[in-house]
C-alpha positions as CSV (number, residue, x, y, z in Angstrom):
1,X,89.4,96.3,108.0
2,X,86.9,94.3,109.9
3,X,82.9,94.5,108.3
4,X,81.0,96.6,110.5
5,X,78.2,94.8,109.3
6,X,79.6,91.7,110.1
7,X,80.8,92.8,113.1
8,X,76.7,94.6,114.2
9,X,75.2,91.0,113.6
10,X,77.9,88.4,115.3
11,X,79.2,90.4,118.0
12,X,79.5,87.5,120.0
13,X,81.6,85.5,117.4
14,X,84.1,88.8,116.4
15,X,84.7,89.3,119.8
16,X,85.7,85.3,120.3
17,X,87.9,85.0,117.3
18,X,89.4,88.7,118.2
19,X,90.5,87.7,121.9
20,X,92.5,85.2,120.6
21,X,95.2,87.8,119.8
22,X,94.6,90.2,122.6
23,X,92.3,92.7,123.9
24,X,90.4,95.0,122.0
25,X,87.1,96.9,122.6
26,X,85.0,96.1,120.1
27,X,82.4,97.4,122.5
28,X,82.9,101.1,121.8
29,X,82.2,100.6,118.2
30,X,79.3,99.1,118.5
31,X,78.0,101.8,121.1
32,X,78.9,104.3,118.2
33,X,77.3,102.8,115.5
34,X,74.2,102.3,117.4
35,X,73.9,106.0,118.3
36,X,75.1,107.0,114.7
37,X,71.9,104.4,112.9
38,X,69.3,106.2,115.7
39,X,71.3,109.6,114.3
40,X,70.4,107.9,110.7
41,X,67.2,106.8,111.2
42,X,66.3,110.2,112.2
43,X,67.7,112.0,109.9
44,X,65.9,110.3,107.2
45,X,62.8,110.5,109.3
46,X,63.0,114.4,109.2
47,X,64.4,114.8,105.3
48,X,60.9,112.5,104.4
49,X,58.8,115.1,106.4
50,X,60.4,117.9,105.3
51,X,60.3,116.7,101.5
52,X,56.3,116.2,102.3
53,X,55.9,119.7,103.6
54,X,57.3,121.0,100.3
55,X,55.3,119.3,98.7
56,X,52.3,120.1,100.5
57,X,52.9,123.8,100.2
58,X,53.4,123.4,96.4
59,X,50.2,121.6,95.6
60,X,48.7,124.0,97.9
61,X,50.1,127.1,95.8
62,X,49.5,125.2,92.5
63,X,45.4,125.2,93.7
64,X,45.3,128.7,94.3
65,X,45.9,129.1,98.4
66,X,46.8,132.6,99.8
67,X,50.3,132.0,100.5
68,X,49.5,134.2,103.9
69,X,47.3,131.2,104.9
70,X,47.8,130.5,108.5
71,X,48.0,126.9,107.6
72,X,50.4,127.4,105.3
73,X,52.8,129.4,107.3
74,X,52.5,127.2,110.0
75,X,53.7,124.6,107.8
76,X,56.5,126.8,106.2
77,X,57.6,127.3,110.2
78,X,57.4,123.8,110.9
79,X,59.5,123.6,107.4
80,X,62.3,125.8,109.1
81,X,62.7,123.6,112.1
82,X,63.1,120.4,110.4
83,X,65.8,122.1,108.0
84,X,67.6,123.9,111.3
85,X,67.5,120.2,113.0
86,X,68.7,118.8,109.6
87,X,71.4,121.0,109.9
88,X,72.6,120.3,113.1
89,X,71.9,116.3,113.1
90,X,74.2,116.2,109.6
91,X,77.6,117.1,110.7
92,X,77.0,114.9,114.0
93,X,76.3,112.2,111.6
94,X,79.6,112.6,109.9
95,X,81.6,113.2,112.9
96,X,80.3,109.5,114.3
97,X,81.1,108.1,110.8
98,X,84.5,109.4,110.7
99,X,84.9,108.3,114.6
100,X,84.1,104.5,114.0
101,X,86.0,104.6,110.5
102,X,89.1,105.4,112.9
103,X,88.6,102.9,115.3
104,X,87.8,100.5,113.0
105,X,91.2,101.0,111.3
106,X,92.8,100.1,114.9
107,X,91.3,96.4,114.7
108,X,93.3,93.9,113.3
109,X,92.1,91.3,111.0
110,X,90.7,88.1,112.6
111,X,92.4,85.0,112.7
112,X,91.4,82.4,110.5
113,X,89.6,79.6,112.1
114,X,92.6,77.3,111.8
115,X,95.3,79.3,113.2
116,X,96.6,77.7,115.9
117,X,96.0,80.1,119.3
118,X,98.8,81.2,121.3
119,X,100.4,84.3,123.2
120,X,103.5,84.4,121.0
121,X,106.4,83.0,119.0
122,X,107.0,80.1,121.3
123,X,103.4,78.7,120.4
124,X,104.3,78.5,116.9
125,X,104.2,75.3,115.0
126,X,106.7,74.0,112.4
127,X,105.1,72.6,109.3
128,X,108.3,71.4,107.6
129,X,111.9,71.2,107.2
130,X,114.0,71.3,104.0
131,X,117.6,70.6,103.3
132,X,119.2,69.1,106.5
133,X,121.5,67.5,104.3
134,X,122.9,71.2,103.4
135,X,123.8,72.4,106.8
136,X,127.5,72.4,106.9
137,X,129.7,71.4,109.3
138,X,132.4,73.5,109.3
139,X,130.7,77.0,109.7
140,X,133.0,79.1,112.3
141,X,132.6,82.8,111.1
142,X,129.4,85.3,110.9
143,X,128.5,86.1,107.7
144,X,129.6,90.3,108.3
145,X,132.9,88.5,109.6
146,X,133.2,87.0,106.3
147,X,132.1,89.9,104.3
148,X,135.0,92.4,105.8
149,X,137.2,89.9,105.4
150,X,136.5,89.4,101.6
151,X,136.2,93.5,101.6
152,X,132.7,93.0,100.1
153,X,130.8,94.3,103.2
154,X,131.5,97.6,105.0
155,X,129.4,99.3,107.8
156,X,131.7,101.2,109.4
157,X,131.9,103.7,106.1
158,X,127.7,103.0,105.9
159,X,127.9,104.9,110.0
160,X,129.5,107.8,108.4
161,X,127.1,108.4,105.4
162,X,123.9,107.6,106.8
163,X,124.1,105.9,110.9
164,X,124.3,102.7,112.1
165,X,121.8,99.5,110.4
166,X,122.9,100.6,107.0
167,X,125.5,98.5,105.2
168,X,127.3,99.6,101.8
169,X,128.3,96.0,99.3
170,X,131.9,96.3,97.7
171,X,132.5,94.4,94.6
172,X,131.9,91.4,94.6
173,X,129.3,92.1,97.8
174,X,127.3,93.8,94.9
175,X,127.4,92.0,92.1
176,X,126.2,88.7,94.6
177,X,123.3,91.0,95.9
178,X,122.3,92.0,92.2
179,X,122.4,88.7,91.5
180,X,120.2,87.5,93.6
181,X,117.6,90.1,92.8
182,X,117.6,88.9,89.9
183,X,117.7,85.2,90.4
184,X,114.1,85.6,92.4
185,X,112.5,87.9,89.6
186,X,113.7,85.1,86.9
187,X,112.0,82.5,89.1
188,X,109.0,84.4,90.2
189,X,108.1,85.3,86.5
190,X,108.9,82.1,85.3
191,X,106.1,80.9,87.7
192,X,103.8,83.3,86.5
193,X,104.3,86.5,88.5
194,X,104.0,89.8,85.8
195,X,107.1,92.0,87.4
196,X,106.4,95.7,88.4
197,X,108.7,98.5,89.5
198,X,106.9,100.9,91.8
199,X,107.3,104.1,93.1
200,X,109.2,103.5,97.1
201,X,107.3,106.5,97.9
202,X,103.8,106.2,98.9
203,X,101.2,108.3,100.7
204,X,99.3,107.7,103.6
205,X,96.1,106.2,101.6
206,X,98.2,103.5,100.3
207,X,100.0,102.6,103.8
208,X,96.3,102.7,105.5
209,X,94.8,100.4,102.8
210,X,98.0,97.6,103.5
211,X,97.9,97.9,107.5
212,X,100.8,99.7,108.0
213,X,98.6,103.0,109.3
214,X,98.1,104.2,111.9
215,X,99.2,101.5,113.9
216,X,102.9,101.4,112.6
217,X,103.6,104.9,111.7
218,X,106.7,104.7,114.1
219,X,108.2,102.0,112.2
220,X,108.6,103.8,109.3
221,X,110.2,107.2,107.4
222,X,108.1,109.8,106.5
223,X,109.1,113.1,104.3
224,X,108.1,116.5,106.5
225,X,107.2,118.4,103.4
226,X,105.0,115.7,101.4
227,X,102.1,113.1,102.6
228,X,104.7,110.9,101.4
229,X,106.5,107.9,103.4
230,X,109.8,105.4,102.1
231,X,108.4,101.9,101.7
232,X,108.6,99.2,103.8
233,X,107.5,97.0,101.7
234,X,106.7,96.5,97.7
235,X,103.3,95.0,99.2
236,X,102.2,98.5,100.1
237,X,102.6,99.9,96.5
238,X,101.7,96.8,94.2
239,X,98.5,96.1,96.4
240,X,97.8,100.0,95.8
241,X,97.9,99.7,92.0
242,X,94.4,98.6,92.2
243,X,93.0,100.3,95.3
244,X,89.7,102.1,94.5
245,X,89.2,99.5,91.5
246,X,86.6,96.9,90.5
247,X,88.4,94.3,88.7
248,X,86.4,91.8,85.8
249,X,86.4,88.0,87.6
250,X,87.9,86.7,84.7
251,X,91.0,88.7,85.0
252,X,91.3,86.9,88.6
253,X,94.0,86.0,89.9
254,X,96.7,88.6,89.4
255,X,100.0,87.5,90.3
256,X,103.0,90.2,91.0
257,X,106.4,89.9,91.9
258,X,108.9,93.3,92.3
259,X,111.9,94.4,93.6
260,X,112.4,97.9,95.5
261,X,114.8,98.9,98.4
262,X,112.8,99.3,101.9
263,X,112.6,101.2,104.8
264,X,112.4,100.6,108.3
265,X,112.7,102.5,111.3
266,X,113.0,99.2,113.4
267,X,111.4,100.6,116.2
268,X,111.6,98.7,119.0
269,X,113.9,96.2,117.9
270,X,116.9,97.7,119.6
271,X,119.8,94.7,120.8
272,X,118.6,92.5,118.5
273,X,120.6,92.0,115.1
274,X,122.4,95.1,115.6
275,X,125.6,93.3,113.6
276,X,124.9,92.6,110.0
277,X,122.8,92.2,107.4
278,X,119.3,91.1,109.1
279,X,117.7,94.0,110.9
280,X,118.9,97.1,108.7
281,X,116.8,100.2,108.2
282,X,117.4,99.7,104.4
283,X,117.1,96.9,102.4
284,X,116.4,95.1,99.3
285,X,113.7,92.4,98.5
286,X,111.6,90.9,96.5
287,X,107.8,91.2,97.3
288,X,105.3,88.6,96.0
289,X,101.9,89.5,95.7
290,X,98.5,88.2,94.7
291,X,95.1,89.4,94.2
292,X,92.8,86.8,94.2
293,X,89.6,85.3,93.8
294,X,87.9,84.3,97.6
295,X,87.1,80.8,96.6
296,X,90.8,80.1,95.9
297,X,92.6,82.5,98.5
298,X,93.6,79.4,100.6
299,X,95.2,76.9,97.5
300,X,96.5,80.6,96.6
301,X,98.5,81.2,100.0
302,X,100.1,76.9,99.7
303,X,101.4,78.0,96.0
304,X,102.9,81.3,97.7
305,X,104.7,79.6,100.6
306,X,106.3,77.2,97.6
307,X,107.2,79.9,95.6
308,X,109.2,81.8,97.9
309,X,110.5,78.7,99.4
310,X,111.6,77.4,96.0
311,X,114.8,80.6,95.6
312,X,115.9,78.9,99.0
313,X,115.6,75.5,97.1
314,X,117.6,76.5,94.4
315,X,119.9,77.8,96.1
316,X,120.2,74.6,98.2
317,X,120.0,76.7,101.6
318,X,118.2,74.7,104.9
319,X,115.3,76.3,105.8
320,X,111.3,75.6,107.5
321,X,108.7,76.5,107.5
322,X,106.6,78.0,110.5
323,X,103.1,78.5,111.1
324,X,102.4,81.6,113.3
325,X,100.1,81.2,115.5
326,X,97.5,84.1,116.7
327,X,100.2,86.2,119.3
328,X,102.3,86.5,116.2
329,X,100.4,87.1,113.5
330,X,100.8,90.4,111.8
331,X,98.5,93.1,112.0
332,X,96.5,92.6,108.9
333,X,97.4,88.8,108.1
334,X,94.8,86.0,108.7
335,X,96.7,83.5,108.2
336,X,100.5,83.5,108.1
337,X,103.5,81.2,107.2
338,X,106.9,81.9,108.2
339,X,110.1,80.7,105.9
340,X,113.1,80.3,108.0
341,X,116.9,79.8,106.7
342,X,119.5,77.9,108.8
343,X,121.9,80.4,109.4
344,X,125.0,79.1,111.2
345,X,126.3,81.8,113.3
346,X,122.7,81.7,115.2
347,X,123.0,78.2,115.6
348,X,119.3,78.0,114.4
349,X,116.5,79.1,111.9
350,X,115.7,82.8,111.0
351,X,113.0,84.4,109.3
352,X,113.7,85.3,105.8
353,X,110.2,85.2,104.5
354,X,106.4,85.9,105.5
355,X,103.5,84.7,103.8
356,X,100.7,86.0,104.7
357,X,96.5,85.6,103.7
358,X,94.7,88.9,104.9
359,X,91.6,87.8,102.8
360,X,89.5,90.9,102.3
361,X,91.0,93.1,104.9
362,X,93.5,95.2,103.1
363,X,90.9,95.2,99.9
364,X,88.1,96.5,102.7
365,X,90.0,99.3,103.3
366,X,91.6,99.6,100.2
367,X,88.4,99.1,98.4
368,X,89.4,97.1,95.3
369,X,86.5,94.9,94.3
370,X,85.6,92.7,91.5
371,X,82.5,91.6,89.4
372,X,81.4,88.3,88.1
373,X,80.3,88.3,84.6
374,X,76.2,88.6,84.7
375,X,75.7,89.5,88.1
376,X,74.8,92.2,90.2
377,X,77.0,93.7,92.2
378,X,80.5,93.5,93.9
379,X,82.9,91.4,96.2
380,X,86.1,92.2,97.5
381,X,89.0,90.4,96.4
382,X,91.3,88.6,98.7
383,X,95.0,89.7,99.1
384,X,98.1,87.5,99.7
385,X,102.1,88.4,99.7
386,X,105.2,87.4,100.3
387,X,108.7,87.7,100.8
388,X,110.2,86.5,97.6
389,X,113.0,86.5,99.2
390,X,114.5,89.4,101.8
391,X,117.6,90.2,99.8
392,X,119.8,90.7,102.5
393,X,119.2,88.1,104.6
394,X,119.6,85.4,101.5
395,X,123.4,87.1,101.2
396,X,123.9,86.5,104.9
397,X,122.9,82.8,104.2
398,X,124.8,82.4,101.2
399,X,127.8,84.1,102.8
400,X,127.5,82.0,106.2
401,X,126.7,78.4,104.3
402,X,128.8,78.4,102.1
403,X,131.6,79.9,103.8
404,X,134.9,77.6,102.9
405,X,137.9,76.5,105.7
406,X,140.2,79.1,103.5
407,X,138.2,82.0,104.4
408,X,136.4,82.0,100.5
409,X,133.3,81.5,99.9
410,X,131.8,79.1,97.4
411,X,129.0,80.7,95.0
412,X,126.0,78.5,94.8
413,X,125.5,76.6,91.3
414,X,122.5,78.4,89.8
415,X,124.1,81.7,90.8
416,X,127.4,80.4,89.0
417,X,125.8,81.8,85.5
418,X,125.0,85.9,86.9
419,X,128.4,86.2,88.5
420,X,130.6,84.4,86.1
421,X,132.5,83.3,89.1
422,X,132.6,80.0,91.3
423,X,134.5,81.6,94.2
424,X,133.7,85.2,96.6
């Protein structure tokens, strides 16, 4: 989340930087906080007198007074009114804290100062391509054409075990998925990334720290009986392993790659990618994430955008890369890099991959922290992830690349060795 403090002494410059994603009243937060620091100030003012009227009375007792002394019971009824308008100025108090903690969790994260501005994804600005050499020419069929034709995809059987945007691999379909998995962990910890397996469920505490609450509680599935939701992301629990932490500097940065399924409701997305394997409501993928030190959170997010784009490297797939610019830019990110693969049957680039900077947004509300050695005091750490790659989509580029004028499809070199196999 945004700092309130931040926000109570540059107004001027939070509201600038904030418009250039869209409205938002930043106004009735500050109006809120002012009344809750009078609310503050008088508390305090009123605790002080009341702790000096106790006192007074004591050393008072202590010398021998008549505890029937008017003066004395005048103070003890002054006493009661300061403690009856303690009482009643307290829970007021708490009531305008919790009020601006929820508002605040409704701001997004400000864009950083080099974003480029726009209203949305047509403003975006492409940084780099990759790979032209790669697109083929001969692509005809989409890649769930190809998959039912190989038998290796089937979502007509997936409608009658779950509902449509679920898709069950046959086969070879899932020894090519497994295999990519574990093509990106092999890379990813090769590069320095320790691997975790999560839990896929997490509670509400973990989605709020990440972003995804309250603002996208449609997108994604909760379970009625628990405070506990399917994952949309790894980046929701590996972030979470060190919420409520203070981590030593020296231990800065930590680097984590994993793989989970994830969940998505897809709300809103409705006649878009309704065939296939890129919008489904579960999926596999691997998750980069990074925890890092704020002096090297913006080297940090360049190594992150090669990283991921290196598994479309090695697999000699086409792809760019996009900058988003500040209509696009996800909820929490500052700063955001799209990957997109060629894919044939869309005659064009699609996302496969976000990269994102949130500096210390998700660790504000998150509140993991770190300490330098010798000094006083803490700083929040800066957060980066990124797709590593989405599982499904990489298939669909494999399948649609690669696809061969006899209806096969040729396995890319470096996944030759996990599938034993040169041909789907």
């Amino acid at each position: 989340m945004i700092d309130l403090k931040q926000l109570r002494d540059h107004p001027g410059a939070f509201a600038d930087r904030l418009s250039r994603r869209g409205e938002y009243d930043l106004q009735a937060i500050l109006d809120l906080d002012q009344k809750q620091r009078e609310l503050e100030t008088q508390r305090s003012q009123l605790q002080a007198r009341s702790n000096q009227i106790g006192k007074t009375i004591g050393e008072r007792m202590k010398s021998g007074s008549n505890p029937q002394d008017p003066e004395i019971q005048e103070l003890r009824q002054e006493g009661g009114t300061v403690k009856a308008t303690l009482s009643e100025l307290e829970p007021q108090e708490r009531d305008l804290k919790a009020e601006i903690g929820e508002l605040l969790l409704t701001i997004p994260n400000l864009p950083s100062d080099d974003t480029p501005v726009g209203k949305n994804e047509t403003d975006n600005i492409e940084v780099r391509q990759w790979g032209a050499e790669y697109i083929p020419n001969n692509a005809k069929l989409a890649h769930w054409e190809i998959g039912e034709n190989l038998g290796i995809l089937n979502f007509e059987r997936s409608v009658k075990i779950a509902q449509s945007r679920f898709a069950t691999l046959v086969g070879a379909g899932a020894a090519l998925e497994r295999a990519l998995i574990q093509l990106m962990l092999d890379q990813q910890v090769a590069a320095g990334y320790v691997e975790v397996l999560p839990p896929v469920l997490v509670n509400s505490d973990s989605l709020t720290a990440t972003g995804q609450l309250p603002k996208f509680a449609e997108e994604s599935f909760k379970c009625d009986q628990d405070d506990l939701w399917l994952s949309p992301t790894a980046e929701v629990p590996v972030t979470n392993l060190y919420r409520d932490e203070i981590i030593n500097a020296e231990d800065l940065p930590i680097y984590h790659c994993a793989y989970t399924p994830c969940f998505r409701r897809e709300a809103g997305s409705y006649g878009r990618d309704t065939r296939g394997l890129i919008r489904l409501h579960q999926f596999n993928k691997v998750e980069l994430v990074k925890l890092v030190h704020p002096s090297t959170s913006a080297a940090e997010h360049e190594t992150l955008v090669n990283h991921a784009a290196a598994i479309l490297e090695a697999l000699k797939l086409p792809y760019r890369v996009v900058e988003l610019c500040t209509g696009d830019l996800g909820f929490s990110a500052a700063k955001c890099y799209d990957l997109e693969v060629w894919l044939p049957s869309a005659d064009g680039y699609r996302e496969i991959s976000s990269c994102s900077n949130f500096l210390d947004f998700q660790a504000r509300r998150g509140n993991i922290r770190f300490k330098e050695s010798g000094q006083k005091g803490t700083q929040f750490v800066h957060t980066l992830n990124g797709s590593g790659l989405a599982v499904g989509r990489t298939m669909a580029a494999v399948l649609e690349n690669y696809q061969q004028p006899d209806g096969t499809v040729h396995v890319p070199d470096v996944l030759q060795p996990y599938l034993n196999r040169t041909v789907l």
